[in-house]
Each structure stands twice: as C-alpha cells, then as structure tokens.
N, C-alpha and C positions, 0 to 999 in steps of 0.2 A: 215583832219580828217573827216572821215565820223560821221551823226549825229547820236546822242543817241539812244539807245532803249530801250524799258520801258517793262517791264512785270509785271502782277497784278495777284498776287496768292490768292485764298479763303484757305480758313482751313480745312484741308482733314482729319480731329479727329486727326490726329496725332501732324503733322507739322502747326500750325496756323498760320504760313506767317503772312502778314500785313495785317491786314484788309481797312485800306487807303491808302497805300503808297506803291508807286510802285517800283521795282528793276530797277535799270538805269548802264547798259553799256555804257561806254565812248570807242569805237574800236579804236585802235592804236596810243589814243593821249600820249603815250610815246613811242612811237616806235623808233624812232633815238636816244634817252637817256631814255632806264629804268633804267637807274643809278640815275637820279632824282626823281625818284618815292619818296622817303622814305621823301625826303627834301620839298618836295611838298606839303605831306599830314599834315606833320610837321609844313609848314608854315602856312595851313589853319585850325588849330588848332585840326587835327586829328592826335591824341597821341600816347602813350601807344604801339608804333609800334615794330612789331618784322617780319623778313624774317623768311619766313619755305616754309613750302607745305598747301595742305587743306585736311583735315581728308576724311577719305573713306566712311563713314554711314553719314547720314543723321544726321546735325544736326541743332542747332541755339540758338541765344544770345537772351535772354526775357528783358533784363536790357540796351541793347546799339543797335544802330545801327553799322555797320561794310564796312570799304571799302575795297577791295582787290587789289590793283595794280600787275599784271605778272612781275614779277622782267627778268624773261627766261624761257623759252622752252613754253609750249602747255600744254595744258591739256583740256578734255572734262567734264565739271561739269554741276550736276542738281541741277536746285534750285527748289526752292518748293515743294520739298516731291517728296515720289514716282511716282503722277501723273503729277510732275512737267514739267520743261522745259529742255530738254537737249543744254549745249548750248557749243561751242568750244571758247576756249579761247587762246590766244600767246602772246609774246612780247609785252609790250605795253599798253594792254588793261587794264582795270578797271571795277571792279562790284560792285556799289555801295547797298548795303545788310538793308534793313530798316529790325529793331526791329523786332523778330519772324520769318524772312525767312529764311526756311529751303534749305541748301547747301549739297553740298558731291562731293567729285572729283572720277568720272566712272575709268578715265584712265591719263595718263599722258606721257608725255618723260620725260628720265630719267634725265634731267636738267632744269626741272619744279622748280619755286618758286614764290611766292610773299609774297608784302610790305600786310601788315595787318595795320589798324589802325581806330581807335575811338575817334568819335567827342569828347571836352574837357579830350582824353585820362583814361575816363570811363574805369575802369576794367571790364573785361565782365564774364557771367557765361557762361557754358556753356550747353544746354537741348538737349534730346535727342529724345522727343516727346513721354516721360511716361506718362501712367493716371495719376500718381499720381501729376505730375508737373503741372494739371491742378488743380481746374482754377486760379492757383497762377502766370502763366506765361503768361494768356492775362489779369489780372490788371496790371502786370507790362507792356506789350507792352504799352497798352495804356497809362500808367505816361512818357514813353521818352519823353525827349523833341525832339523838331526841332534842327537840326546844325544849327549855327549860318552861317554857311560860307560851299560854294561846296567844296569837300577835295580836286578837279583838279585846280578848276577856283574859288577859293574864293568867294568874293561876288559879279560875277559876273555869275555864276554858273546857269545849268540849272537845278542843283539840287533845288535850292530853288524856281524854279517854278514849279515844280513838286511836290514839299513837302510842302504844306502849310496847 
C-alpha cells in the first residue's frame, strides 16, 4: 500500500473545509477486496453506512466527519471547493473527509460506487455552501468530536495521528 496523503483546505466563503484537520487518502488499501470495505468501516465504528455514488455539486457535512471507501470503477473528485484539489480515485482507495470538507464527483465510470460511513454512525446533514448556513455550520464543525478509531486501521490508524 502506498502511504497516505494529506490535503489541508482553508475556507473559500463558500465551502469552509476544516480549518485543522486534514483530508487523508488511503491508495489502494482495499484493492484485492473491496468487498470488505463496508465490514471494515463497521468494525472500526464507522456507521450509518450506505453504497451509492458521490453527488455532482459541491457539497459538505457541518455535524460529522465522512469516510468514502471506492466500492468499483474510478471516478475524478474535487474536494475543497471550487479552488480545491482535483484528485482521481479507483478500486480500493479511501478519502477520509473531516467535518466541513467540501466534495463533488467531476466525472466517473459508469460502475463507480462507494462505502460511505460515519464515526459513532452520526447522521449527517447535508450543506451546500449557502450564506445563509453560515455561521451556523462553522460552530458546528468546530463541536465534532475526534473518532475514536481510524475507519481502515482502528486504533492503529494514521488517522489519529493526524487528527489530534
């Protein structure tokens, strides 16, 4: 498995990303079983999971943090707003989504999907980066808590050296 990579978004008035905490890709660590993905995030106590695709606009969760594991196919997603990061995703991979950061899937194959899920299985809302939803959506970023456990690698994770 190749290692992590980390991106750190500021707040472009729209999408306020995290202001401390950074997005973390895990490349390929389910690559030979993304059939495991879902049982995975489940065991390290991220919940509330459902298989789909990732919406096409910019959006983001003010009340949870969010992991996405590639269930199949690719797809090309930007996180962090418009100014964000364009990044390619397949098989395998994982984007772990802290509180506030702004997603959107550019393009996709046409047997694109992933595992979704939420530390303590948190229902999440979802923001689209209105005025109006400020500044009600960065007191909430700021109340999440920490995961208690990395959603890939439990507590062994390099999520939680990352997220302190």
């Amino acid at each position: 498995m190749q290692k992590e990579i980390l991106f750190h978004f500021n707040d472009d008035g729209n999408i306020p990303n995290n202001p401390s905490l950074p997005v973390l890709i895990y490349p390929s660590v389910f690559k030979t079983h993304p059939e495991k993905i879902e049982k995975t995030f489940n065991q390290n106590n991220w919940l509330n999971s459902w298989t789909n695709g990732v919406f096409d606009y910019h959006h983001f969760h003010s009340n949870t943090h969010e992991v996405l594991g590639v269930k199949n196919g690719s797809a090309t997603i930007q996180l962090g707003g418009e100014n964000g990061q364009i990044v390619d995703v397949k098989t395998g991979d994982v984007i772990v989504l802290p509180a506030g950061t702004g997603h959107k899937r550019i393009s996709s194959s046409p047997d694109f999907s992933v595992v979704g899920a939420y530390p303590d299985g948190i229902g999440f809302n979802l923001k689209i980066g209105e005025l109006n939803e400020r500044p009600q959506v960065l007191k909430d970023i700021e109340k999440v808590p920490f995961p208690k456990l990395d959603p890939v690698f439990g507590f062994n994770g390099p999520l939680l050296n990352y997220w302190k």
